[in-house]
N, C-alpha and C positions, 0 to 999 in steps of 0.2 A: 794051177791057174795063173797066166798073165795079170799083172797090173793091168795093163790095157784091156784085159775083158773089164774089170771092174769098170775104167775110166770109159770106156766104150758106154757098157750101160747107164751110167750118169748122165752121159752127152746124150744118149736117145730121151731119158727122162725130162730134161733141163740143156735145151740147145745152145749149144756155141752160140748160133747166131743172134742168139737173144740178147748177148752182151753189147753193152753202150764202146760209143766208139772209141773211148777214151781207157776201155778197160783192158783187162788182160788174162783171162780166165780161160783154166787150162790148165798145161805142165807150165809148171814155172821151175823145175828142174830135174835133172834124172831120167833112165832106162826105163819103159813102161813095155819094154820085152821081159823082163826077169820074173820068176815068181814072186807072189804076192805070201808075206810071210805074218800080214796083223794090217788092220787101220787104225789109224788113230782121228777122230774128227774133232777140229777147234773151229775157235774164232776167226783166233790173228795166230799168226806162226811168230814163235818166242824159241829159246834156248830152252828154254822151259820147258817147253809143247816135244820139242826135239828132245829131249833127254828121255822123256816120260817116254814117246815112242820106242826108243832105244830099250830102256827099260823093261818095255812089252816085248821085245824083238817083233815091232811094226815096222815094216819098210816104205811104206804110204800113208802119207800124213795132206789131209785134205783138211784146206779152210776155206773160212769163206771170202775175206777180205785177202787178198793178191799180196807177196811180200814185193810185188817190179809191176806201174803201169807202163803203157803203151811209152811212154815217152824213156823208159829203158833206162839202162845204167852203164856206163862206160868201162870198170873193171868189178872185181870180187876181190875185195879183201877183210879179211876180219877186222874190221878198224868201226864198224858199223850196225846194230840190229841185222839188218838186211843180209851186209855182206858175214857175219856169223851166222847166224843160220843155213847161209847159202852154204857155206865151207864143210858146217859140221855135217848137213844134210849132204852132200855132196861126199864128202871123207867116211861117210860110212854107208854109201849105195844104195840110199834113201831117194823117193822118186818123190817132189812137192807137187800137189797139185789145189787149184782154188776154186769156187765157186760163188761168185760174186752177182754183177749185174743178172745172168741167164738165170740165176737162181730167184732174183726177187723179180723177175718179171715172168718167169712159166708158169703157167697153169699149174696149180697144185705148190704152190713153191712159196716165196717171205709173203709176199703181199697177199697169196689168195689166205696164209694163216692169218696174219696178224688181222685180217677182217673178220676171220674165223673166230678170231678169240675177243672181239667185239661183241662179236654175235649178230653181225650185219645182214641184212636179208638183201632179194633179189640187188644182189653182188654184180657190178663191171668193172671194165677195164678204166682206170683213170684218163692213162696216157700209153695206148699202143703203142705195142713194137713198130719200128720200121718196116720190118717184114710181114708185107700186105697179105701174102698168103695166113700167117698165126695172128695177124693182129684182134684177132676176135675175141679169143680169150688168153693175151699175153702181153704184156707189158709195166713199165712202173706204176703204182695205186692202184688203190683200188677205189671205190665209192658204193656204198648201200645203205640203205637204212635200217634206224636202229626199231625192234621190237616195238618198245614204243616210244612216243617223243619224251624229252626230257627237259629241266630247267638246265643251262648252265653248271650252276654248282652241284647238284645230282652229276649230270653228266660226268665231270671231270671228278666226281669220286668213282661214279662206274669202271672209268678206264685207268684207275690207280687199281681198284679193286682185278679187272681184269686180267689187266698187264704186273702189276705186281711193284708198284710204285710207292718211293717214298715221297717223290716230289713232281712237279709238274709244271712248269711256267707256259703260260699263258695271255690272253687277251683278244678281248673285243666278246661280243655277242651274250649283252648279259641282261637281256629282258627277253628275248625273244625262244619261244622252244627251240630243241636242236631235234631232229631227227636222220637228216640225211647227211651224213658223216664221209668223209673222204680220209683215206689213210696211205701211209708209203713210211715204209720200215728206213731205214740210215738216215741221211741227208734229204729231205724231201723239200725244201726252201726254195728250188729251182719251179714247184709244180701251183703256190699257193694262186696264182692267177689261174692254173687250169681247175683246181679245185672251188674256185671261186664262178669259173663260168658253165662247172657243171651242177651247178646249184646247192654246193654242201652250204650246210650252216654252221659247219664244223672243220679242220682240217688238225690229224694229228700223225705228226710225225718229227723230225729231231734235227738238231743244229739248226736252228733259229738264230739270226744272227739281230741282235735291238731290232735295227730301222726294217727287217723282214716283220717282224710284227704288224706293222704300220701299213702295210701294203695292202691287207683287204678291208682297208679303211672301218675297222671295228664293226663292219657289216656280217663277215665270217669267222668265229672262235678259231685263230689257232693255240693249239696245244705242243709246247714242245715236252716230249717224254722222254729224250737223248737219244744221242746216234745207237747207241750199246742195245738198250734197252727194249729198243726198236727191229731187233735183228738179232739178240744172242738164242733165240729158239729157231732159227735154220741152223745148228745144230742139228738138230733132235730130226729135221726133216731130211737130212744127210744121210745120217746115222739110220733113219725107217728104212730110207731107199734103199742101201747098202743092205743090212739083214734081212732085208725080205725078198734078196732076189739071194742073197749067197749066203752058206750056211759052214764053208770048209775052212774059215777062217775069222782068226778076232778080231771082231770089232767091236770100239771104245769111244767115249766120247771123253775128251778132256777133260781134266779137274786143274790144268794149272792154267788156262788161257780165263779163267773167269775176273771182271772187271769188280770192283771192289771201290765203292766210293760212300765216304765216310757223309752224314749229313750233321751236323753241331747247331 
C-alpha cells in the first residue's frame, strides 16, 4: 500500500480545502508513491517524534501543527528545529505530512470534539468555512449549550474537570448563568466578537493575550485553557481515522511530542 492511499483517505475525511489561507496542510515533505511501512501521529514534529518513528521503522509521520506555513522558507539546513527535522526526515525516505486548520474545522474533526467533550447540545458552526458549498457543517468553533445552565465558578470547574486542567485564566461573567457556551481548539482570540454576537455567555479556547480579555467587555466569560490543551486529543482523532480504514500496518500515537508544564 502507497502512502498516498493513506494520505488520499484523510484528504476525503478532512478537506484540503478546509484549511485557512494562511496555512499549509499536506505533505510538507517526501515520496507519497513509496510503500507505507508504520504511522507514527504527533502533535508538532521534533527530533524526537523522528527518531521514535525511525525507531518503529515508520516512514509517515503525520501531525497536526505544519513544521513550513504558506509564507515558506528560503533553504534547509540543520541549523534549526524546522530545518533538522527536514534533513533527518528527508535523509532517511520519511514522507511529513500535517493536519492542521482542515482538521479543526471538518465535520467530525478539533472543534466538533472538544464541544463533544463539553457535552454541548444542539452543536453549530461558529464561524464557517469559506467554502459555501461545506459551510453548513464545517468550519472554526463551535457553539451549543450546555445540559444545563450553570454559575460561573461551577462552570469553569466543569471544563477543568472535562478537559483535564490544572489551570484556567479567565474573566468577566460572574453573576449571571452560563449556558450557551462557544468553543475553538488552539488560538481562538481572532473569533471572541463572533462568539459574542452569536450569543455565548461563555467563550473557551487558548492564547488570550491581557487586553483580548477586555474585548467582550465582561459581558461574555472567556476562558483561556491554552493553545496545547485545546487540541492535543486531534491526536487520538488521526490515529481512529487511520485504523479504522487500514489494518496492514502500525499505527502509533506518539509518547515524545507530549507538552509537559510544570504549575508551582
Amino acid at each position: 500500500m502507497k502512502i498516498k492511499e493513506v494520505t488520499d483517505y484523510l484528504e476525503q475525511r478532512f478537506p484540503l480545502c478546509l484549511q485557512e489561507d494562511f496555512d499549509n496542510c499536506g505533505v510538507q515533505c517526501g515520496d507519497v508513491e513509496q510503500e507505507v511501512t508504520g504511522v507514527l501521529v504527533c502533535f508538532e514534529m521534533t527530533e524526537k517524534v523522528i527518531e521514535e518513528a525511525l525507531a518503529m521503522k515508520a516512514n509517515l509521520v503525520i501531525s497536526h501543527h505544519p513544521l513550513m506555513l504558506r509564507r515558506g522558507i528560503c533553504k534547509i539546513e540543520p541549523k534549526d528545529r524546522v530545518g533538522r527535522v527536514l534533513c533527518k526526515a528527508l535523509g532517511n525516505g520519511m514522507v511529513l505530512y500535517s493536519m492542521h486548520t482542515n482538521i479543526d474545522s471538518a465535520e467530525g474533526g478539533g472543534n466538533d470534539v472538544f464541544a463533544e467533550k463539553l457535552g454541548l447540545q444542539a452543536v453549530k458552526v461558529l464561524v464557517p468555512t469559506h467554502e459555501t458549498a461545506l459551510a453548513d457543517k464545517n468550519g472554526l468553533g463551535r457553539i451549543g449549550r450546555l445540559p444545563q445552565p450553570m454559575k460561573r465558578n461551577d462552570f469553569l470547574q466543569y471544563v477543568k474537570d472535562k478537559m483535564g486542567l490544572q489551570v484556567v485564566r479567565y474573566y468577566g461573567c460572574e453573576e449571571q448563568n452560563i449556558e450557551t457556551v462557544a468553543v475553538c481548539g488552539g488560538g481562538g482570540a481572532s473569533f471572541i466578537e463572533d462568539a459574542m454576537c452569536a450569543g455565548a455567555d461563555a467563550y473557551v479556547t487558548g492564547d488570550i493575550k491581557y487586553h483580548d480579555f477586555f474585548r467582550a467587555d465582561a459581558q461574555m466569560l472567556i476562558a483561556d485553557i491554552g493553545h496545547y490543551e485545546g487540541e492535543f486529543y486531534i491526536r487520538e482523532i488521526i490515529y481512529k481515522a487511520i485504523k479504522e480504514k487500514f489494518t496492514t500496518f502500525a499505527a502509533e500515537i506518539s509518547k515524545m511530542d507530549i507538552l509537559e508544564i510544570c504549575y508551582l
